[in-house]
N, CA, C and O atoms as a GROMACS GRO file, in nm:
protein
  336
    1UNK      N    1   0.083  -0.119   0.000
    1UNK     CA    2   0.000   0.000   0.000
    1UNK      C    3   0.088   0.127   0.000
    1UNK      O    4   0.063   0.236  -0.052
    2UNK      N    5   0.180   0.095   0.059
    2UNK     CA    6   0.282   0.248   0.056
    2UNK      C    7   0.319   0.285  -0.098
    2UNK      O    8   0.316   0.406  -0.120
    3UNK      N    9   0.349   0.212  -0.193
    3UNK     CA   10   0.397   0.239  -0.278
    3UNK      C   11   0.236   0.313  -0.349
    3UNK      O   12   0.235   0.427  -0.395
    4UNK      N   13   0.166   0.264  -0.347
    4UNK     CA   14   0.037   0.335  -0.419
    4UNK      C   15   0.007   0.435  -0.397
    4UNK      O   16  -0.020   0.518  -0.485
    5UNK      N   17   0.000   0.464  -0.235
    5UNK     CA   18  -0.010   0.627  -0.170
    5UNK      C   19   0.078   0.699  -0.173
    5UNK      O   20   0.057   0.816  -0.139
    6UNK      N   21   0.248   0.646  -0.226
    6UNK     CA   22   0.342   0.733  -0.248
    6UNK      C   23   0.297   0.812  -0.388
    6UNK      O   24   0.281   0.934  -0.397
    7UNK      N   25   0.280   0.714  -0.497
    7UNK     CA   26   0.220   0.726  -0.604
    7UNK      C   27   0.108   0.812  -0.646
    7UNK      O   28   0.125   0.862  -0.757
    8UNK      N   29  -0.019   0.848  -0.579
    8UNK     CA   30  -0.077   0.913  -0.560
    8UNK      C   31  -0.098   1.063  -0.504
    8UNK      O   32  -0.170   1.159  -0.534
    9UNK      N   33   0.002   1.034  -0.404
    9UNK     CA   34   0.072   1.214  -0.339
    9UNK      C   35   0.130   1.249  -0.432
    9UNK      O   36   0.114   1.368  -0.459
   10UNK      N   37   0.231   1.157  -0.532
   10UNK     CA   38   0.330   1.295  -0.641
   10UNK      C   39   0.229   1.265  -0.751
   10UNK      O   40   0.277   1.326  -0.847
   11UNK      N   41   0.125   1.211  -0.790
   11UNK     CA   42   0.062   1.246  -0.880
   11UNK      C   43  -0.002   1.393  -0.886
   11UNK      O   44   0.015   1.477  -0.974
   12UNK      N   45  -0.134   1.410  -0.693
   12UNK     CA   46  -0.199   1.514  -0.686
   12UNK      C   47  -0.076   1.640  -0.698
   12UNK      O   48  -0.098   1.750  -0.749
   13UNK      N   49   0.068   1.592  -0.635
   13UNK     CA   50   0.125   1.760  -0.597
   13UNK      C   51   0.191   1.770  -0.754
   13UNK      O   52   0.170   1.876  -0.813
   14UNK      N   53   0.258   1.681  -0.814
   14UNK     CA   54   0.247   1.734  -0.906
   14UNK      C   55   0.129   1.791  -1.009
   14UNK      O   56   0.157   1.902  -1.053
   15UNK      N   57   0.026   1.747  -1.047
   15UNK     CA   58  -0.042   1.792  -1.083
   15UNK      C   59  -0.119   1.965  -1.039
   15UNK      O   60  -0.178   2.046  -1.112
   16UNK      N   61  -0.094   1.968  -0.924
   16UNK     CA   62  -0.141   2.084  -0.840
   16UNK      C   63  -0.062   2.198  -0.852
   16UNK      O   64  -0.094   2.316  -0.838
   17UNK      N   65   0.081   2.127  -0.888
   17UNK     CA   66   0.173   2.267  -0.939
   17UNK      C   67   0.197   2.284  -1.076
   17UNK      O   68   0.259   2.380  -1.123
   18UNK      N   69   0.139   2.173  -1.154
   18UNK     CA   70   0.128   2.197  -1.285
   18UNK      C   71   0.048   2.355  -1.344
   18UNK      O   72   0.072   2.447  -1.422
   19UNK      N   73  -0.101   2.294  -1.211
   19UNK     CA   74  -0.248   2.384  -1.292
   19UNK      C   75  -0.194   2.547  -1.230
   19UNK      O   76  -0.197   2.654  -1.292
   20UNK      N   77  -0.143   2.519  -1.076
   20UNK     CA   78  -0.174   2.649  -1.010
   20UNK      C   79  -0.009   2.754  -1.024
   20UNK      O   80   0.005   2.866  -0.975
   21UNK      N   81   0.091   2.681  -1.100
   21UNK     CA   82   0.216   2.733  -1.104
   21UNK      C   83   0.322   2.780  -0.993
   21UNK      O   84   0.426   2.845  -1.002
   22UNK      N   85   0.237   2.708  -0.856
   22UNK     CA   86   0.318   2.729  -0.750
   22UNK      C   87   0.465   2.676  -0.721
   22UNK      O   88   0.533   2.617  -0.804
   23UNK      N   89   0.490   2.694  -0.638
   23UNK     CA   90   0.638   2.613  -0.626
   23UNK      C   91   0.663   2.476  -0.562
   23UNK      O   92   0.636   2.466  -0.442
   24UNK      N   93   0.717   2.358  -0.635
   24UNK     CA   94   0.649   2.238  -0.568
   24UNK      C   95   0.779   2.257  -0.460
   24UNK      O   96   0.890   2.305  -0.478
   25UNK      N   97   0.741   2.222  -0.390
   25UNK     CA   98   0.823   2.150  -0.246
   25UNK      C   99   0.850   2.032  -0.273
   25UNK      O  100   0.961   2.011  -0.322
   26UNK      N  101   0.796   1.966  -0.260
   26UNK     CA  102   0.787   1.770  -0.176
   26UNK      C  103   0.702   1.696  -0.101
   26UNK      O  104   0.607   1.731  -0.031
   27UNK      N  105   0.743   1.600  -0.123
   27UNK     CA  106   0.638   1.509  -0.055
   27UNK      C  107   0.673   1.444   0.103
   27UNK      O  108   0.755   1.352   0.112
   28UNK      N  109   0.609   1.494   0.213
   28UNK     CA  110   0.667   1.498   0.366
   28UNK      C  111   0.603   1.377   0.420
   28UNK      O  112   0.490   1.395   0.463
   29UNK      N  113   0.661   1.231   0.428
   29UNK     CA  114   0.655   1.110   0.480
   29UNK      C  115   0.642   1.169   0.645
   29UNK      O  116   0.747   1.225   0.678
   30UNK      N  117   0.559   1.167   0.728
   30UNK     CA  118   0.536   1.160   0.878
   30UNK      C  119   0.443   1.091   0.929
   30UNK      O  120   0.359   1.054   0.847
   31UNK      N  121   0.424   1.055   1.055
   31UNK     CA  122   0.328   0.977   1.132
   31UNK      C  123   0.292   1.056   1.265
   31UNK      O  124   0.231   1.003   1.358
   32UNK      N  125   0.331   1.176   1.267
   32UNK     CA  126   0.352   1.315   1.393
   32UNK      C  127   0.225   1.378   1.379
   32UNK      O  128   0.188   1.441   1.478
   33UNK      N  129   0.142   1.377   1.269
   33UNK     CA  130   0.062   1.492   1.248
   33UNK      C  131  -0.073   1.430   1.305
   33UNK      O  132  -0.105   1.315   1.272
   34UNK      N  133  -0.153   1.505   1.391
   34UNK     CA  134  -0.256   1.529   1.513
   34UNK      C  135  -0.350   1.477   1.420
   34UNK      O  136  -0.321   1.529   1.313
   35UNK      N  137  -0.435   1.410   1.406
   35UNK     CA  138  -0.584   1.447   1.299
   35UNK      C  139  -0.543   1.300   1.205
   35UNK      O  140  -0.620   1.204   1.199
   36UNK      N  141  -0.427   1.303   1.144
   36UNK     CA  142  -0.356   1.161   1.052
   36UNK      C  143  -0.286   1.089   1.134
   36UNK      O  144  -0.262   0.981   1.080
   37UNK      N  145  -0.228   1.097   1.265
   37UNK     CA  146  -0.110   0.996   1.303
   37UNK      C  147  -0.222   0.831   1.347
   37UNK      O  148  -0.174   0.720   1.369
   38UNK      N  149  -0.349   0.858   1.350
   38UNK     CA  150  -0.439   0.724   1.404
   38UNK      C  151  -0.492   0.695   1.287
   38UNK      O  152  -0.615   0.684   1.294
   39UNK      N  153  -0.443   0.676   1.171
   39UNK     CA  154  -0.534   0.656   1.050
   39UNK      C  155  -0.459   0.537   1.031
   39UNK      O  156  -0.336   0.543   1.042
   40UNK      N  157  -0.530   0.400   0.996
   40UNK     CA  158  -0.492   0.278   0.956
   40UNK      C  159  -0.463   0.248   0.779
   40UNK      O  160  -0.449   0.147   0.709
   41UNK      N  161  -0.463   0.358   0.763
   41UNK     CA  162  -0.408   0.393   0.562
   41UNK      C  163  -0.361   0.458   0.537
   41UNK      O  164  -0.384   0.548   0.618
   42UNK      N  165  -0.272   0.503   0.444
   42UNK     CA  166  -0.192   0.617   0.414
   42UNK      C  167  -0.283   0.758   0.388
   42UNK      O  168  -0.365   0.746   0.297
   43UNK      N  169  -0.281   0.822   0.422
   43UNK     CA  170  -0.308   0.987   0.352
   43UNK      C  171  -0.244   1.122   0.298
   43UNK      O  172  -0.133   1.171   0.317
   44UNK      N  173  -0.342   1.157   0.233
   44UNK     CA  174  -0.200   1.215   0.201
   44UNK      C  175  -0.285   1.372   0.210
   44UNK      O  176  -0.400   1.386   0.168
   45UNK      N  177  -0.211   1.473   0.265
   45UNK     CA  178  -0.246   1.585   0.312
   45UNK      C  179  -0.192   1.709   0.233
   45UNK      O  180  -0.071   1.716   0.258
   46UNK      N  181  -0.231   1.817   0.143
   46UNK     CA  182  -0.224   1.872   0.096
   46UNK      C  183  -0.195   2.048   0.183
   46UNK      O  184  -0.244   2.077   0.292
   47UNK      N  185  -0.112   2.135   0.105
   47UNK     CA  186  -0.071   2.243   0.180
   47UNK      C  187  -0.096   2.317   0.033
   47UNK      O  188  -0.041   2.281  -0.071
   48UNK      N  189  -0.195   2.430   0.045
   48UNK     CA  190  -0.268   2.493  -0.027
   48UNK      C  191  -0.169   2.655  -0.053
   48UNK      O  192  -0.145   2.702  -0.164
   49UNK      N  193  -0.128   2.711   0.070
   49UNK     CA  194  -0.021   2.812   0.051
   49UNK      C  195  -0.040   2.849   0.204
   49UNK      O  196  -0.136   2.803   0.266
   50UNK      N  197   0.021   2.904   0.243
   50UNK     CA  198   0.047   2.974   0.367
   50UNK      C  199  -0.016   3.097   0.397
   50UNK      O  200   0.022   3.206   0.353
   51UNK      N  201  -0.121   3.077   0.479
   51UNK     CA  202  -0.169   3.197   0.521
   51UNK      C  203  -0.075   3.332   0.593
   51UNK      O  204  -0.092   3.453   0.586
   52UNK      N  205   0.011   3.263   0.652
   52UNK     CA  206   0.130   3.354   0.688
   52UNK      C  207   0.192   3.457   0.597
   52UNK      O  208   0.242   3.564   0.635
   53UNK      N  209   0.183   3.412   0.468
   53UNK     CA  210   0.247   3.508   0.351
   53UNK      C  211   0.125   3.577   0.332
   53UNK      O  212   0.025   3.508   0.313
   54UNK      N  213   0.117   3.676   0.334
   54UNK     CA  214   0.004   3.776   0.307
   54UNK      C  215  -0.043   3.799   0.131
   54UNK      O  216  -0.155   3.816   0.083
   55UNK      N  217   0.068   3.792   0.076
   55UNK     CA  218  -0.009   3.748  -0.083
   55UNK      C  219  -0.039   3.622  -0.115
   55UNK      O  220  -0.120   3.609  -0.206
   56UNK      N  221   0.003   3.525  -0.066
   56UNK     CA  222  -0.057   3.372  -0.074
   56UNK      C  223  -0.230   3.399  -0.014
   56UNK      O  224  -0.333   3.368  -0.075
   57UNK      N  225  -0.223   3.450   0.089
   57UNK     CA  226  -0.369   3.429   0.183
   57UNK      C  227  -0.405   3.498   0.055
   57UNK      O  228  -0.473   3.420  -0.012
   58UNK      N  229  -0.390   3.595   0.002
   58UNK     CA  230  -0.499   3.690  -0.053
   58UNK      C  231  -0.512   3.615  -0.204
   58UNK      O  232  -0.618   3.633  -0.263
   59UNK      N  233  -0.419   3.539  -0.264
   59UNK     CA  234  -0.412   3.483  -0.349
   59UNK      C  235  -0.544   3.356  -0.322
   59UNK      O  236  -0.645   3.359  -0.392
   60UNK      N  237  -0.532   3.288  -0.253
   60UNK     CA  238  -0.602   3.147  -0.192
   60UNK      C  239  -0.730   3.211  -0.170
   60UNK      O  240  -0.822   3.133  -0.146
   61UNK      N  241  -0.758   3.339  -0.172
   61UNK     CA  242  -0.931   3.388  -0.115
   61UNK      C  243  -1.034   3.407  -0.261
   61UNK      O  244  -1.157   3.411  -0.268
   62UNK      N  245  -0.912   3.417  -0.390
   62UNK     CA  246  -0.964   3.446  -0.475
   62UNK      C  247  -1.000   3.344  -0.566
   62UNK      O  248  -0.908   3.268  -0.597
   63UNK      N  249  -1.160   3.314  -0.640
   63UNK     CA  250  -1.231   3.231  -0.680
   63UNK      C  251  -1.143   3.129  -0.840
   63UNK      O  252  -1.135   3.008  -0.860
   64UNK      N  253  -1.096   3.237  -0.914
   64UNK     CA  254  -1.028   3.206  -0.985
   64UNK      C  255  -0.896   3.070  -0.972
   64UNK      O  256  -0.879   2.961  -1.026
   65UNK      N  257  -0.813   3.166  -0.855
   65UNK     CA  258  -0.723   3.105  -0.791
   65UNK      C  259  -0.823   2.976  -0.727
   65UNK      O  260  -0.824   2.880  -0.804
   66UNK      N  261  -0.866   2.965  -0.660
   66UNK     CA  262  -0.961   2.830  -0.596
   66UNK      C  263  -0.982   2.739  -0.656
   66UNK      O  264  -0.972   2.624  -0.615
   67UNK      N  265  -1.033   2.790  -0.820
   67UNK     CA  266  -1.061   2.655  -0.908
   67UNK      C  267  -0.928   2.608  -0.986
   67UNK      O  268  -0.912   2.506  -1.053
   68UNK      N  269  -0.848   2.701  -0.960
   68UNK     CA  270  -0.745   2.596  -1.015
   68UNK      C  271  -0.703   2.556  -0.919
   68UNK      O  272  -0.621   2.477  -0.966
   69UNK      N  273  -0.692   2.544  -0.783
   69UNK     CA  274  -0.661   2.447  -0.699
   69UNK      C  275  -0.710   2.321  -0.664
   69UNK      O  276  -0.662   2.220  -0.613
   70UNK      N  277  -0.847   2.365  -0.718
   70UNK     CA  278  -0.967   2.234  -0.695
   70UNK      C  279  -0.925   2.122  -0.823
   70UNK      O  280  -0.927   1.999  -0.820
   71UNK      N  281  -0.886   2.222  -0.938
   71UNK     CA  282  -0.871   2.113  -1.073
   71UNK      C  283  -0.708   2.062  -1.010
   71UNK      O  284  -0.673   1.944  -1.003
   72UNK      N  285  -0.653   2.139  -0.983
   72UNK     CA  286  -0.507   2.085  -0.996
   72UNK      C  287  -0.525   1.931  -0.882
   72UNK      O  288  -0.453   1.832  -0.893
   73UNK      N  289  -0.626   1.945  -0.789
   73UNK     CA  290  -0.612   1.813  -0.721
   73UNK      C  291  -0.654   1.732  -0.770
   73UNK      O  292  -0.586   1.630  -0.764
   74UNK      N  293  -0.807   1.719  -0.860
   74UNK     CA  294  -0.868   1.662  -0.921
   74UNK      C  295  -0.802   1.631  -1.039
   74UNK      O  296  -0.875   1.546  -1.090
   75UNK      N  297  -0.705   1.650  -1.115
   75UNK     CA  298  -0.666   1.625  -1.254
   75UNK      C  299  -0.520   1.515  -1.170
   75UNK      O  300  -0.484   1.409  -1.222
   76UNK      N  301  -0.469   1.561  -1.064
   76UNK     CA  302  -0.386   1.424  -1.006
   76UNK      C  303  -0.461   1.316  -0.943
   76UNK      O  304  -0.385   1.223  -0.916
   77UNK      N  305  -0.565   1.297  -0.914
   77UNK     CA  306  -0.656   1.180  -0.882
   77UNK      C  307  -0.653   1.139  -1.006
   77UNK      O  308  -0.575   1.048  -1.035
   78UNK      N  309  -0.727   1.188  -1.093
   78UNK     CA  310  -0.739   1.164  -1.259
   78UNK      C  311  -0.593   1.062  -1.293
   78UNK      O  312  -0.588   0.940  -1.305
   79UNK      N  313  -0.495   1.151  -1.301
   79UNK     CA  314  -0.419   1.034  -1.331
   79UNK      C  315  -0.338   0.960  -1.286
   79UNK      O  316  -0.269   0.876  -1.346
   80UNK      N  317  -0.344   0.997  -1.134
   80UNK     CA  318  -0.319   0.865  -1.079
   80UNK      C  319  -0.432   0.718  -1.125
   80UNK      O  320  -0.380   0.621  -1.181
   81UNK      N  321  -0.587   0.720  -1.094
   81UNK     CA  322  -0.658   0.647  -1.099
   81UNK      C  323  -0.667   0.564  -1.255
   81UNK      O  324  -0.718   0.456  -1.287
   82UNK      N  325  -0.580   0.687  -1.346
   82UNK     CA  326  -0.569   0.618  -1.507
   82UNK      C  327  -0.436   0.550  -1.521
   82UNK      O  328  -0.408   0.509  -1.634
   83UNK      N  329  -0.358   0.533  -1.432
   83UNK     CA  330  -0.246   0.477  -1.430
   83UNK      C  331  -0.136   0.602  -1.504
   83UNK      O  332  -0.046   0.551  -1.571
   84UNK      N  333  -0.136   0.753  -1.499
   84UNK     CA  334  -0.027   0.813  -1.607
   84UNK      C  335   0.078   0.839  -1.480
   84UNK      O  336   0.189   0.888  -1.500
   0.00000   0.00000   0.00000
């Protein structure tokens, strides 16, 4: 199962920095995080931009900006689930 949910995280983040042109980071393997550390399957948790940066927040409020965040996750489900 790890290898599938590894598979699936660089599908969505890549895909997510494809649509939204952000800057990819990486993919952060932990078992620390409050909310995921009791989950009996892999998940995989997404970081949208940092409200801390004041043009990210204001960027992330705007509708435009939103739907390409929504497609950029949805088009890496997409092909993860098509095998690309």
């Amino acid at each position: 199962m790890y290898k599938q949910s590894y598979n699936l995280s660089k599908a969505v983040l890549s895909a997510y920095v494809k649509e939204t042109g952000c800057r990819k980071e990486y993919i952060w393997e932990t078992d620390t995080m409050s909310g995921n550390n009791w989950s009996k399957v892999p998940t995989t948790l997404i970081k949208l931009g940092y409200m801390s940066n004041p043009a990210e927040d204001r960027r992330m409020q705007n509708a435009a900006c939103q739907k390409k965040m929504v497609n950029g996750m949805a088009n890496g489900i997409k092909a993860y689930l098509l095998g690309q």
